[in-house]
Each structure stands twice: as structure tokens, then as C-alpha cells.
SELUMPA-373778 format. One line per field, with one value per atom (N, C-alpha, C, O, CB): residue number from 1; residue in three letters; atom name; z, x, y. Coordinates in Angstrom, 2 decimals. Last residue first. Glycine has a CB too. Layout:
k = c(NUM ...) $
r = c(ala ...) $
a = c(CA ...) $
z = c(Z ...) $
x = c(X ...) $
y = c(Y ...) $
//
This chain:
k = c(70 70 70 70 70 69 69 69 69 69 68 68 68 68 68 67 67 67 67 67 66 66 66 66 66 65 65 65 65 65 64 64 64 64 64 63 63 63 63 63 62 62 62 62 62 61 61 61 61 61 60 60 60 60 60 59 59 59 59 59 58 58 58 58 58 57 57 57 57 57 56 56 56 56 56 55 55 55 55 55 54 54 54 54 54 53 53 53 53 53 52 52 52 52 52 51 51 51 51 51 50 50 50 50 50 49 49 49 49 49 48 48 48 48 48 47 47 47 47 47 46 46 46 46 46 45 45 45 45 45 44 44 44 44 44 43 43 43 43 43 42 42 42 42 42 41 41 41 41 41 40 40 40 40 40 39 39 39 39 39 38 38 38 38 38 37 37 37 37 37 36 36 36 36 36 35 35 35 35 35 34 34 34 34 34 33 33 33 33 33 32 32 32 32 32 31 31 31 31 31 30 30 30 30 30 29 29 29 29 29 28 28 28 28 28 27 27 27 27 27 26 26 26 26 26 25 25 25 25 25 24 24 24 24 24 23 23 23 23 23 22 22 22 22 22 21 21 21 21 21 20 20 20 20 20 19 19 19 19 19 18 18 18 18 18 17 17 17 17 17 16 16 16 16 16 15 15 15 15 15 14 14 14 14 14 13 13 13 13 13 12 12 12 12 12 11 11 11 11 11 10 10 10 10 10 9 9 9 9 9 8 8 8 8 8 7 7 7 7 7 6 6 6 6 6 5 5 5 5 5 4 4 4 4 4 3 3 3 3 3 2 2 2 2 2 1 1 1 1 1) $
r = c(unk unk unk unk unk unk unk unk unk unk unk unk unk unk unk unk unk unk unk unk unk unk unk unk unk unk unk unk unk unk unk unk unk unk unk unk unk unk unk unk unk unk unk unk unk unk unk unk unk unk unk unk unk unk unk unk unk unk unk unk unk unk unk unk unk unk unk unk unk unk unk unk unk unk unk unk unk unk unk unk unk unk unk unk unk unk unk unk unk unk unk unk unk unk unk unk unk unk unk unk unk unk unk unk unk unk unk unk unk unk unk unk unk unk unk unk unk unk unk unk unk unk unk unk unk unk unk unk unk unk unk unk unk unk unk unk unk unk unk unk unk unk unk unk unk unk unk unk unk unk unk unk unk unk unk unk unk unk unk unk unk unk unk unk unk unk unk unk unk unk unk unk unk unk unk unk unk unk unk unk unk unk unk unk unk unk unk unk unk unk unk unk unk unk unk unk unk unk unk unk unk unk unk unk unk unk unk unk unk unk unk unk unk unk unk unk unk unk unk unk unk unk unk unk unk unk unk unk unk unk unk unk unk unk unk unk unk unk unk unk unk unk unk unk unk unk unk unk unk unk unk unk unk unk unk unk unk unk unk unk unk unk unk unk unk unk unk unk unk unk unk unk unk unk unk unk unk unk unk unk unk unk unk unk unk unk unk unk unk unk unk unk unk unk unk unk unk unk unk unk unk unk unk unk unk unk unk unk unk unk unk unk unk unk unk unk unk unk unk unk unk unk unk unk unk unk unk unk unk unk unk unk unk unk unk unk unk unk unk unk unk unk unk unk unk unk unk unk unk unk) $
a = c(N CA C O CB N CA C O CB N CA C O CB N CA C O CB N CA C O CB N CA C O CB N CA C O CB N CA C O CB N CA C O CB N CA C O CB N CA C O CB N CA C O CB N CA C O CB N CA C O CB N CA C O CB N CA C O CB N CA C O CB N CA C O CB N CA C O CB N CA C O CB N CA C O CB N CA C O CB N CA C O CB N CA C O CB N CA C O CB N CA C O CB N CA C O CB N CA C O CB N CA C O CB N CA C O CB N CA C O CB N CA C O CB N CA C O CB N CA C O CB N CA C O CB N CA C O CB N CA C O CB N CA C O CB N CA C O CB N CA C O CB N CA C O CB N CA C O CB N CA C O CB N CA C O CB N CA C O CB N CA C O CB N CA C O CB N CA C O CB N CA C O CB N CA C O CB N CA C O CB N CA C O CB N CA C O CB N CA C O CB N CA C O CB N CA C O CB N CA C O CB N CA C O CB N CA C O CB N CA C O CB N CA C O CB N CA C O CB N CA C O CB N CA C O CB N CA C O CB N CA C O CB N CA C O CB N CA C O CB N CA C O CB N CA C O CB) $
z = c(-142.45 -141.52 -140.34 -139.39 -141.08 -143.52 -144.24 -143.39 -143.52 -145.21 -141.71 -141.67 -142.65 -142.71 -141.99 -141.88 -140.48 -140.58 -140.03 -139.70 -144.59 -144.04 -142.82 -142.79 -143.76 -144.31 -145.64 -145.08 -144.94 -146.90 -142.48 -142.30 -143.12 -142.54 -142.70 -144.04 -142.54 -142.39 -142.08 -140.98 -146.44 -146.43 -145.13 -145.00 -146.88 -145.35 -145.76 -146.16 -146.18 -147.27 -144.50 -143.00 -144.19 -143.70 -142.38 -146.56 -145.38 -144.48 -143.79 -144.61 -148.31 -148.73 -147.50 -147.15 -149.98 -146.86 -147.23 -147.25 -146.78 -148.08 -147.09 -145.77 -145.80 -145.07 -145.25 -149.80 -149.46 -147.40 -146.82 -149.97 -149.94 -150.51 -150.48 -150.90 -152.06 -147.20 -148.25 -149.05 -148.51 -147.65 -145.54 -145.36 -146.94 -147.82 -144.56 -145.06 -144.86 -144.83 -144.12 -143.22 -145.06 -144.01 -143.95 -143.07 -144.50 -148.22 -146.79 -145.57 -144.71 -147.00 -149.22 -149.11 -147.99 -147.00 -150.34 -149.04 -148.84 -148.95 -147.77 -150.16 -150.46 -148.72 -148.58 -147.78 -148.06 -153.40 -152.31 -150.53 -149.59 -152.86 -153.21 -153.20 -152.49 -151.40 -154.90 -153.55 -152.87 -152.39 -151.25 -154.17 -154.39 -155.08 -153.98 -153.24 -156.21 -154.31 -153.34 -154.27 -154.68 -151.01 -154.76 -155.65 -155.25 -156.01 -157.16 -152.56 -153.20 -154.52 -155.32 -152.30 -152.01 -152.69 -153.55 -154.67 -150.97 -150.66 -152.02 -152.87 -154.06 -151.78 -147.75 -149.11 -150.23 -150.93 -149.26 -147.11 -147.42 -148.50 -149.51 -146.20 -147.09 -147.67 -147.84 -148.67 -146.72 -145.08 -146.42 -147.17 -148.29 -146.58 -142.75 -143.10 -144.86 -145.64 -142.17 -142.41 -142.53 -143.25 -144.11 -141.10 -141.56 -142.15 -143.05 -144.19 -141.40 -139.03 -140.33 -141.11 -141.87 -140.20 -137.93 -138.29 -139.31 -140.33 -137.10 -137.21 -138.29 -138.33 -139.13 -137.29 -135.55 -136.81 -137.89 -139.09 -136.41 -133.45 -133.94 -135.26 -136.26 -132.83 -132.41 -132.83 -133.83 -134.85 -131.71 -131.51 -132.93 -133.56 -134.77 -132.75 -129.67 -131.01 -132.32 -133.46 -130.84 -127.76 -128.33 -129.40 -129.94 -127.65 -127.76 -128.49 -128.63 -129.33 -127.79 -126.37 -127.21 -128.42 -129.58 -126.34 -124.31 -124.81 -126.66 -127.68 -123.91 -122.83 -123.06 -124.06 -124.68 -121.76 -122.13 -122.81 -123.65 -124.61 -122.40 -120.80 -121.76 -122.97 -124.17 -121.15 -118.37 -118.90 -120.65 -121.55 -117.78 -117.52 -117.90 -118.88 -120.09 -116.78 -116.11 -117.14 -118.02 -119.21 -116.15 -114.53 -115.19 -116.45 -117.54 -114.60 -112.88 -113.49 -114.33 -115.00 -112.70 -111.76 -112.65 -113.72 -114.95 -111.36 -110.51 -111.60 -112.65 -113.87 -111.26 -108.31 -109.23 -110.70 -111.82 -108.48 -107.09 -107.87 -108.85 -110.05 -106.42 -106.65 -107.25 -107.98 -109.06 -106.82 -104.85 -105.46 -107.10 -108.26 -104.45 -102.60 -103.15 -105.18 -106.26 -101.80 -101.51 -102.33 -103.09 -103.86 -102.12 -99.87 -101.18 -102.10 -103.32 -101.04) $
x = c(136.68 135.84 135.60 135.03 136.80 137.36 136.54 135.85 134.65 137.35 139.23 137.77 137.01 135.84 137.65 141.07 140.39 138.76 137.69 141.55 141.99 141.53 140.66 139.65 142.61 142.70 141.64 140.85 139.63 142.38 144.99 143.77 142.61 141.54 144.11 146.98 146.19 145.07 144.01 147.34 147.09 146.52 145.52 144.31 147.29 148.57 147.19 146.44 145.21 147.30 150.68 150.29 148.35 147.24 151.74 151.85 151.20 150.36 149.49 152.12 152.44 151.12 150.77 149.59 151.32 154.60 153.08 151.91 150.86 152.94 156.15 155.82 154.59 153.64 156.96 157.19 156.06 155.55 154.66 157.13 158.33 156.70 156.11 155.01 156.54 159.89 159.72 158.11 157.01 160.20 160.06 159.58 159.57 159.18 157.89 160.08 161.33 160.92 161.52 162.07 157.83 157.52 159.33 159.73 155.94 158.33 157.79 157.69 157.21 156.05 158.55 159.40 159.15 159.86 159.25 155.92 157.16 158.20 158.14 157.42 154.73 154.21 155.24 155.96 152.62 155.77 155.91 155.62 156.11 154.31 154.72 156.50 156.56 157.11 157.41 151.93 153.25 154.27 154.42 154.18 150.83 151.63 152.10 152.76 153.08 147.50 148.62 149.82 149.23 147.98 144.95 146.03 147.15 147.68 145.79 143.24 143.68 144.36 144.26 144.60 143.86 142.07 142.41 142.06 140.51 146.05 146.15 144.89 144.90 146.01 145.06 146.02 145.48 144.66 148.05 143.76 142.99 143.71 143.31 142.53 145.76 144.72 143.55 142.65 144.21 147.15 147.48 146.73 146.95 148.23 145.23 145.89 146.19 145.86 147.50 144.90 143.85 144.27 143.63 143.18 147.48 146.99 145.53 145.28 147.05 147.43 148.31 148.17 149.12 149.83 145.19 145.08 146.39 146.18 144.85 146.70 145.29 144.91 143.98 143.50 149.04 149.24 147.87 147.99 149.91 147.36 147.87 148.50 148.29 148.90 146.08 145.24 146.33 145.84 143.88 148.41 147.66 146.84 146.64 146.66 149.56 150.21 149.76 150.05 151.05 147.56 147.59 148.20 147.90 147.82 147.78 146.56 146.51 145.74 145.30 150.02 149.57 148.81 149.15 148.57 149.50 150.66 150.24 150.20 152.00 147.50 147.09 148.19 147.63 146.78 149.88 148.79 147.54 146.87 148.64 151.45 151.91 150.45 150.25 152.90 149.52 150.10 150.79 150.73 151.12 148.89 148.05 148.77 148.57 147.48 151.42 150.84 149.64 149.84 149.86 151.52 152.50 151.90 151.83 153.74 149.31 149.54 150.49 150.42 149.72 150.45 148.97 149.24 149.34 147.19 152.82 153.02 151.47 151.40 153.87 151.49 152.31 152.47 152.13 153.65 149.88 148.87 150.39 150.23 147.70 152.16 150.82 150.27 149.97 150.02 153.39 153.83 152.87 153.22 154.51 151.43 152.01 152.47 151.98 153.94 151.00 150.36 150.06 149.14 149.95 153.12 153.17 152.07 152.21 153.04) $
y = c(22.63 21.30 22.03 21.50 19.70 25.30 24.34 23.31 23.08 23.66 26.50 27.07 26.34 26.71 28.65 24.03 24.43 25.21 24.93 25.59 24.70 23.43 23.33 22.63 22.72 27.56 26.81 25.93 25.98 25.92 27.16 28.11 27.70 27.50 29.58 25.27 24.86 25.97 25.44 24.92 26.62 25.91 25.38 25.17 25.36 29.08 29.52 27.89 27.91 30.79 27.94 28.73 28.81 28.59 31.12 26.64 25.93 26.60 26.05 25.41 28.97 28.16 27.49 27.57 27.02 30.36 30.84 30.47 30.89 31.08 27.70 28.26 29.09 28.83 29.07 28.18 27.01 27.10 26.49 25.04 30.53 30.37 29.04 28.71 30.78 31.50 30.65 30.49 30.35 29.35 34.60 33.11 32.54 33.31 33.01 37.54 36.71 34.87 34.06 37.30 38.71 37.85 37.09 36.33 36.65 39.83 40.76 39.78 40.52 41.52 37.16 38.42 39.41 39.60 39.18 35.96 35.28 36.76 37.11 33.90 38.11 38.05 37.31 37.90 37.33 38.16 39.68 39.27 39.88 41.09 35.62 35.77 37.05 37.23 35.92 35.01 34.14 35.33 35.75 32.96 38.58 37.01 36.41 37.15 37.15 39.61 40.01 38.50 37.50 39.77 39.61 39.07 39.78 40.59 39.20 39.36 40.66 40.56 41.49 41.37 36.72 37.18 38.67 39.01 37.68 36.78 35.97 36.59 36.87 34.12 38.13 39.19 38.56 39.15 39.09 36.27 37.14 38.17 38.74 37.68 34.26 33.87 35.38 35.39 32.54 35.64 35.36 35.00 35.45 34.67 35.62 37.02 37.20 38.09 37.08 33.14 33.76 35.34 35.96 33.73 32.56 32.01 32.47 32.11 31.20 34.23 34.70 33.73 33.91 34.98 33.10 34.16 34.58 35.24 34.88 30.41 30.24 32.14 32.27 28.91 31.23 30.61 30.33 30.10 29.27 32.06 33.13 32.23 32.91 34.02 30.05 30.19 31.68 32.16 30.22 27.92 27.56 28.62 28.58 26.38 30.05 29.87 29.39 29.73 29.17 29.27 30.52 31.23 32.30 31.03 26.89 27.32 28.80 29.45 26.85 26.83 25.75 26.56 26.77 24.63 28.25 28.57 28.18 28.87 27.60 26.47 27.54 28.36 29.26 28.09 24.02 24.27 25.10 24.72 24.00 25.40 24.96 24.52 24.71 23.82 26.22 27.18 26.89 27.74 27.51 23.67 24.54 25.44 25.36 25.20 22.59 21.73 23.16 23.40 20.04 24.35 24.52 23.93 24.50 23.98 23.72 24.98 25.17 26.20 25.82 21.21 21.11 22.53 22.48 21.35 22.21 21.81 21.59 21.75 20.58 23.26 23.83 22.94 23.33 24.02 21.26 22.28 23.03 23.28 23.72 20.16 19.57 19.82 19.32 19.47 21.69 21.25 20.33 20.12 20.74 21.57 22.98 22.43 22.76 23.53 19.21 19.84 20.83 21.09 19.80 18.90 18.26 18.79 18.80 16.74) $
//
């Protein structure tokens, strides 16, 4: 039974580590846009080049704003 235990602990791990490896790759293209926007890069060309909506732009560069602010 203790096979089983530790498997799943690891499983539990893995989803977790998954977790943060998505949060931390969503605050770098967050970070990405927010660094183009400085360029005066527009919304729309990175919403265009990314196939994403320009309110999808703003979230990914807001949550980055917000994070490296607090």
C-alpha cells in the first residue's frame, strides 16, 4: 500500500509543479507584452501576432503589472 501512497503523493506533486510552471510562463508573456507596450508596440499588432483578443493582451500584462507591483 505504500507504493501506492507515495504514487499518488507524486502525482499530487507533479500537478502542482505543472501549476506554477504555467503561472510562471503566463507572468513572462505577461512581462513580454508589457515590455513590447513600452516599445509602443499596439494591443492589436501583439493581439494579432498571438491570434488573441486585445482584452486577453491586457489580462496577461495586467496580472504581470500586478504581481511585479505587490
Amino acid at each position: 500500500m505504500g507504493d501506492v501512497v507515495a504514487a499518488r503523493k507524486a502525482y499530487e506533486q507533479a500537478q502542482a509543479d505543472a501549476r506554477a510552471l504555467v503561472e510562471r510562463a503566463r507572468l513572462d508573456l505577461g512581462k513580454a507584452i508589457a515590455d513590447a507596450r513600452r516599445q509602443e508596440v499596439s494591443q492589436d499588432a501583439i493581439a494579432k501576432e498571438l491570434n488573441l483578443t486585445r482584452e486577453q493582451v491586457r489580462r496577461f500584462q495586467r496580472e504581470y503589472e500586478s504581481r511585479a507591483a505587490g
